[in-house]
N, C-alpha and C positions, 0 to 999 in steps of 0.2 A: 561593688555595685550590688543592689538588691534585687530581688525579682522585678519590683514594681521599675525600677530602673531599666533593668534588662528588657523587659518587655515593652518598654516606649521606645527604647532605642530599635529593637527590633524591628517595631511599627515605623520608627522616621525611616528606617531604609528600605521595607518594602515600600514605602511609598516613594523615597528617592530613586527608587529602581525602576518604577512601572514611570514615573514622571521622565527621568531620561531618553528610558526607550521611546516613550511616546514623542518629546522632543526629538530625538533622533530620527524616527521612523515617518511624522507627518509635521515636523515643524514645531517651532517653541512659541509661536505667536497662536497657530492651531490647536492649540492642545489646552483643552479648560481643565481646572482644576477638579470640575465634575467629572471628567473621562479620568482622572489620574484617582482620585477615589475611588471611583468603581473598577477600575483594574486592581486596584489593592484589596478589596472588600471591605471599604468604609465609607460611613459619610463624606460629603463635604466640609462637613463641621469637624468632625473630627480630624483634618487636612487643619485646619485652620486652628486645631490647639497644638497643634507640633509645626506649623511653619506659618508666617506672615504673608507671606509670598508666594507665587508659584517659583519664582527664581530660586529661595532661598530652598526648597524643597532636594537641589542638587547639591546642595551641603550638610548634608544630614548628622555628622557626628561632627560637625566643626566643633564645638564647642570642648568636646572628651580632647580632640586633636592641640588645640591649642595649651591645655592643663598640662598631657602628656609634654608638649616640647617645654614648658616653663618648669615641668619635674629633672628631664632628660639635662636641659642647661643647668641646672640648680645642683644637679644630685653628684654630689662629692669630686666638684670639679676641680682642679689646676686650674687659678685663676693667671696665672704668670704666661698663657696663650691664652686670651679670651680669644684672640679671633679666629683662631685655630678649632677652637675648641667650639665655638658659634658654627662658623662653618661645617664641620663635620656632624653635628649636630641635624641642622638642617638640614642634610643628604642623609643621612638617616631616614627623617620623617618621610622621603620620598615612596611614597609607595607606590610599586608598580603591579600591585598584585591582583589590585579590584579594576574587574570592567566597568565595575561603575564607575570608578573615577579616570578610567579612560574616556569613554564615550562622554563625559564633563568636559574635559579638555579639549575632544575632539570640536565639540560645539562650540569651543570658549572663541574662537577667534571668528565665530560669524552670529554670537547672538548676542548683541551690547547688553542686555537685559541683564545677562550668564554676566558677562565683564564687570558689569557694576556688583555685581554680587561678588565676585571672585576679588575683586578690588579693597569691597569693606573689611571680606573676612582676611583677606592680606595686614591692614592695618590692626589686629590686634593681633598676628604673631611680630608683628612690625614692633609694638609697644612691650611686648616681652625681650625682646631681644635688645630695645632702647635698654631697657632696667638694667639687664644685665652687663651692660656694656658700662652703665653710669656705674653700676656699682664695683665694679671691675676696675674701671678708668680713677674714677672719684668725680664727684660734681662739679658745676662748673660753668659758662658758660661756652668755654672751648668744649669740654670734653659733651657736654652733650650736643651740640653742632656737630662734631665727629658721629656720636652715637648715631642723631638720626639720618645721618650722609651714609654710616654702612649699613643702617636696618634697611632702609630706602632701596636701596639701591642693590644689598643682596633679596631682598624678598620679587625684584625684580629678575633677576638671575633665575630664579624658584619658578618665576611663573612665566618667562620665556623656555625654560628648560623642560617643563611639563605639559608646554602646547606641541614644540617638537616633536615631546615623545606623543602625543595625541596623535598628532599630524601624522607622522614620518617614524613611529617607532623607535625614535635614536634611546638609547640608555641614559635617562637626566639625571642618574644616581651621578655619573663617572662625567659626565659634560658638566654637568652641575659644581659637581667638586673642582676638576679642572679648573674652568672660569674665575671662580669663587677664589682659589689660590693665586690666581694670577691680576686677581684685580686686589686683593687685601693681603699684601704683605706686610711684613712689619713696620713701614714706614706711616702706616693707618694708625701707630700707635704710639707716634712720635708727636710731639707738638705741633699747630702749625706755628710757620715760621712768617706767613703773613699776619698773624695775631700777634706774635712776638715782635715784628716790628710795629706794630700799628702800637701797641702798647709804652713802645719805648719811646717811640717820637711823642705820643700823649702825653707822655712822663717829663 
C-alpha cells in the first residue's frame, strides 16, 4: 500500500469512527452526514468521495477485508478439506480487536439501514467463498447448488456470531467455529442423493 493509499484508508476510518459514535450516542437516523464531517475535520464532500452512504461509512475497509480473505483461502491451501479449510479461514477474519467494529454490531440488530448494508457487504465474501468451493468441488450444476447452500448459509453463522458478540460479549471466534463444524461436515461434500435420483429416473 502506498502513502496516497494509506492515507485515504486513514481518512475512511476517522470518519467510520466519528459516524459510529455518533450513531451510537444520538441515533442513526439523527445523525447527518454534516455532523459526521465535522467531527472528523472535513467536508461534507469529502464524506462523499470515500462513502456513498451514510450507512456504508460503518464499513470502511470492507473492500482491503474482502481481498485479504480471497488471499487467506487462495494462499497454498489443501484443497482435499475445502470446508475445513473455508471454515477456519473465516474464524480467522473475526476480529474482535476494534471498538469500531463492536459498537457496528452492537447497532446491527436495531438499525435496518446498518442491516442492509451489512447484508450487501456479506454477499461479496459470499461470492469468494462460492469460487472457491467451485473450484475445489469442480463445476456443475450440483456442485454449485452445494456452493451457494454453504456460502449462504455459513456467512450467516458469521453475522449471527458477531451480533452476540455485539450484544452479549460471547467469543464468535470459538461459537463461530463450533457451529460451523457442526453444520458442515463431510457429508456437504458428498453428492446429493436427491440429484442422483432425480437423474436416474430422467435417464
Amino acid at each position: 500500500m502506498n502513502q496516497r493509499d494509506a492515507q485515504r484508508l486513514e481518512t475512511r476510518r476517522t470518519l467510520a469512527e466519528h459516524a459510529l459514535r455518533l450513531f451510537r450516542d444520538q441515533g442513526f437516523d439523527e445523525t447527518t452526514v454534516e455532523e459526521i464531517a465535522a467531527a472528523a475535520g472535513v467536508s461534507p464532500r469529502t464524506f462523499f468521495l470515500h462513502f456513498s452512504t451514510k450507512s456504508a461509512a460503518a464499513f470502511p475497509d470492507h473492500d482491503i477485508r474482502v481481498e485479504e480473505f480471497r488471499t487467506r483461502l487462495g494462499s497454498g491451501v489443501d484443497r482435499s478439506n475445502p470446508l475445513s479449510h473455508l471454515c477456519q479461514t473465516l474464524v480467522i477474519g473475526l476480529d474482535t480487536t476494534s471498538p469500531m467494529r463492536r459498537t457496528r454490531y452492537q447497532l446491527l440488530s436495531t438499525v435496518p439501514a446498518l442491516q442492509d448494508e451489512d447484508s450487501r457487504t456479506d454477499r461479496d465474501y459470499e461470492s469468494v467463498a462460492v469460487a472457491y468451493l467451485i473450484e475445489s468441488w469442480g463445476d456443475g450444476v450440483e456442485v454449485r447448488l452445494r456452493a451457494h447452500a454453504v456460502a449462504n448459509a455459513m456467512m450467516g453463522v458469521i453475522r449471527a456470531s458477531l451480533i452476540a458478540w455485539g450484544d452479549a460479549g460471547i467469543d464468535p471466534q470459538r461459537v463461530c467455529l463450533e457451529m460451523l463444524q457442526r453444520m458442515f461436515g463431510s457429508p456437504f461434500d458428498q453428492p446429493l442423493q436427491s440429484l442422483q435420483s432425480n437423474t436416474a429416473t430422467s435417464g
